[in-house]
PAFI-403862 format. One record per residue (C-alpha): residue number from 0; x, y, z; residue in three letters. Coordinates in Angstrom, 1 decimal. Example, Ala and Ser with C-alpha at 12.3 -4.5 7.8 and 13.67 -1.06 7.14 Angstrom:
<atoms>
<atom 0 <12.3 -4.5 7.8> "Ala">,
<atom 1 <13.7 -1.1 7.1> "Ser">,
</atoms>
This chain:
<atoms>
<atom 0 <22.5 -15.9 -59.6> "Unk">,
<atom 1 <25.3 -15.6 -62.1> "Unk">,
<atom 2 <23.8 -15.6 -65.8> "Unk">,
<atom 3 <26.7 -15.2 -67.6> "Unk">,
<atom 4 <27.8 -19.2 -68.0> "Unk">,
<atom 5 <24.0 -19.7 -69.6> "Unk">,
<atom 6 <24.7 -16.5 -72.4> "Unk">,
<atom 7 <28.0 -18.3 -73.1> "Unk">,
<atom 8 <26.2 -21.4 -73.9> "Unk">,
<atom 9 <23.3 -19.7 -75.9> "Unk">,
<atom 10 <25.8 -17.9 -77.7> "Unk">,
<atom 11 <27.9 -21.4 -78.6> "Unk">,
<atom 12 <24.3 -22.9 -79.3> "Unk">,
<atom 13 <23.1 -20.3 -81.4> "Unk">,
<atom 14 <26.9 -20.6 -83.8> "Unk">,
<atom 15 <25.9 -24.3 -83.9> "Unk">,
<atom 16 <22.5 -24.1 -85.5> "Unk">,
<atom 17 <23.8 -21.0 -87.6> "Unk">,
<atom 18 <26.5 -23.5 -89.3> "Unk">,
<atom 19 <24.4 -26.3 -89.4> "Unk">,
<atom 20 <21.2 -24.9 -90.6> "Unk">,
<atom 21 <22.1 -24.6 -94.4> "Unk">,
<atom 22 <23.1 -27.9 -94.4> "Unk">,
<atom 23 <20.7 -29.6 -93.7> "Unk">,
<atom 24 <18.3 -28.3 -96.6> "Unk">,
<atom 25 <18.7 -30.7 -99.7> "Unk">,
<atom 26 <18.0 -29.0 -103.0> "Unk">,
<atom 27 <17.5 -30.7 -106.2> "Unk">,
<atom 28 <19.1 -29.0 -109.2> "Unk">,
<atom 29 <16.6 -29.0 -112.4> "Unk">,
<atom 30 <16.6 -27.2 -115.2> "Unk">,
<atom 31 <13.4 -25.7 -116.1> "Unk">,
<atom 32 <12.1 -24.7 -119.4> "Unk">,
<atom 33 <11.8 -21.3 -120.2> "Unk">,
<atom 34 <8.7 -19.9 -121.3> "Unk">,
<atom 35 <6.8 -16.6 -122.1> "Unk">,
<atom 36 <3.4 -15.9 -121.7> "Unk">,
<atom 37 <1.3 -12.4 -121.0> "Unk">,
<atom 38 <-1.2 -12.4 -117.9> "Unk">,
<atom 39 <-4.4 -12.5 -118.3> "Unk">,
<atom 40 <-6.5 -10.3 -116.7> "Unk">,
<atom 41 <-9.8 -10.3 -117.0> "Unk">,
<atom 42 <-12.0 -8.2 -114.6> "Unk">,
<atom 43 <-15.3 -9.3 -113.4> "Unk">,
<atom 44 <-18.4 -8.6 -115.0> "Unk">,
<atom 45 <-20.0 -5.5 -113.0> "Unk">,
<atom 46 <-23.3 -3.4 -112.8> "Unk">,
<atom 47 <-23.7 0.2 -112.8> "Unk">,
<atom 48 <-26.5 1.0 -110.5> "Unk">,
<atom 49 <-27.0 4.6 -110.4> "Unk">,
<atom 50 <-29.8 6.3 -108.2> "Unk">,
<atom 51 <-30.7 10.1 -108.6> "Unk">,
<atom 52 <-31.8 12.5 -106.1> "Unk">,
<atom 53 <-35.7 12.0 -107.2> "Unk">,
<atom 54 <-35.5 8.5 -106.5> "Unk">,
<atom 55 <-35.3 7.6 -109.7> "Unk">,
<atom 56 <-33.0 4.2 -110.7> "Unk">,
<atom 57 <-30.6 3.2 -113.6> "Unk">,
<atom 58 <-29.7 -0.1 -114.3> "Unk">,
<atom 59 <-26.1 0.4 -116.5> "Unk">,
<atom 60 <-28.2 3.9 -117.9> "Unk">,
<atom 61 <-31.5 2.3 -117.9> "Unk">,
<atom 62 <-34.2 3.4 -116.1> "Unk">,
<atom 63 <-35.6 0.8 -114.2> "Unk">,
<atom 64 <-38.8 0.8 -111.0> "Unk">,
<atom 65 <-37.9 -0.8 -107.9> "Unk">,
<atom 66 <-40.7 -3.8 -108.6> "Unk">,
<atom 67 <-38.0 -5.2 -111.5> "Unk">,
<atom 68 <-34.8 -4.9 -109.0> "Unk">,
<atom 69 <-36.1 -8.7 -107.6> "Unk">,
<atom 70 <-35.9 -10.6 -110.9> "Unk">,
<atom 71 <-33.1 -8.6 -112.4> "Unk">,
<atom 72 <-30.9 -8.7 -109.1> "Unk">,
<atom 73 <-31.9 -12.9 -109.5> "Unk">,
<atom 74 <-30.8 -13.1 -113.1> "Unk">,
<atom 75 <-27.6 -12.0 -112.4> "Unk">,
<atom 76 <-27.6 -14.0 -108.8> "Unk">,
<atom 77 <-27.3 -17.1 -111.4> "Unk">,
<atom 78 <-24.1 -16.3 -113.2> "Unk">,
<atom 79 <-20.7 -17.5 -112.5> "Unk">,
<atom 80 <-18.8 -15.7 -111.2> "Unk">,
<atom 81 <-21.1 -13.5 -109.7> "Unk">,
<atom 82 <-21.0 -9.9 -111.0> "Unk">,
<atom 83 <-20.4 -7.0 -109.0> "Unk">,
<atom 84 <-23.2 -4.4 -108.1> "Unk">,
<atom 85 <-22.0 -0.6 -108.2> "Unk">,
<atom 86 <-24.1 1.9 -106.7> "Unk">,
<atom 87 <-23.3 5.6 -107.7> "Unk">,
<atom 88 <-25.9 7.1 -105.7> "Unk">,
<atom 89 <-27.0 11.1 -105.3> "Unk">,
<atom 90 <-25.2 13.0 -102.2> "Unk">,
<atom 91 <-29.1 14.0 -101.3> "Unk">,
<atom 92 <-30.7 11.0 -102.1> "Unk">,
<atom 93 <-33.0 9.4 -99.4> "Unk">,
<atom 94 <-31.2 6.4 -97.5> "Unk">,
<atom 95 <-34.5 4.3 -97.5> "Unk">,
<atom 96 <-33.7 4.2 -101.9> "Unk">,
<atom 97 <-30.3 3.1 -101.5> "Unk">,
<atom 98 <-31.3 0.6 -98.6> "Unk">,
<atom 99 <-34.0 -0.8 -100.5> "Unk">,
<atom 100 <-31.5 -1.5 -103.5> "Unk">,
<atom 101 <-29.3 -3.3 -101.2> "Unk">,
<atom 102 <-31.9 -5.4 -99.7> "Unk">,
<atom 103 <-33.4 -6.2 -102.9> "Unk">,
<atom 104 <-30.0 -7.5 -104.2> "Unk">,
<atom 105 <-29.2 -9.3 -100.7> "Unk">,
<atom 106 <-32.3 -11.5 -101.5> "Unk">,
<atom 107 <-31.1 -12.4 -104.7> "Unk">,
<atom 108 <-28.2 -13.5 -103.4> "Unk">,
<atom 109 <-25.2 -11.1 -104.8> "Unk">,
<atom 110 <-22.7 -10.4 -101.8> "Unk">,
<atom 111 <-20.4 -8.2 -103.7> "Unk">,
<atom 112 <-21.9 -4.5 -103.5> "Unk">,
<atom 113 <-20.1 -1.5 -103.5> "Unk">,
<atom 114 <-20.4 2.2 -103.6> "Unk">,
<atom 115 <-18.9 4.7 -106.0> "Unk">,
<atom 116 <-17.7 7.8 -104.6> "Unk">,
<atom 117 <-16.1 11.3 -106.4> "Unk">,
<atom 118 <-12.5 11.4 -104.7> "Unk">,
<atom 119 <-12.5 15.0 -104.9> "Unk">,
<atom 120 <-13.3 17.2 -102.3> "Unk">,
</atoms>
């Protein structure tokens, strides 16, 4: 079979639509204001959680027992936007403390939880 007649043609179509394509887009010419402004940037409220090695819990440096987490967690659940949750837990704390902080703000309905980590090695 003898392709070379059908790369001619795709070759003469592709020329076409190459000429033709900025032509057919119809621009409007307007003259826009000018304007300056600075961006606003405003980061979301967020809350230090921090859990020592002991088992012991910090809400934004105060200490807190797990039986306030539920209403506290709930408060917060309430506000718009949501605030973010930051757990800055001890290398050797249990897993059961950090899970139970999770849970307890999963109830309350918070979705955005994170942990804070030391980058260095």
């Amino acid at each position: 079979m003898n392709v070379v007649p059908l790369v001619d043609v795709m070759l003469v179509l592709l020329v076409i639509f190459i000429v033709t394509a900025p032509l057919l887009t119809n621009a409007v010419k307007i003259d826009l204001p000018k304007a300056s402004s600075q961006v606003n940037i405003t980061k979301p409220e967020h809350i230090e959680f921090g859990i020592r090695e002991d088992g012991s819990l910090f809400w934004s440096g105060e200490a807190v027992t797990l039986d306030e987490l539920p209403a506290r967690f709930a408060q917060e659940a309430q506000k718009q936007p949501q605030p973010e949750v930051h757990i800055r837990a001890d290398r050797h704390v249990q897993y059961e403390k950090v899970a139970q902080v999770m849970a307890a703000a999963a109830k309350a309905g918070l979705v955005r939880i994170g942990f804070v980590s030391d980058p260095t090695e």
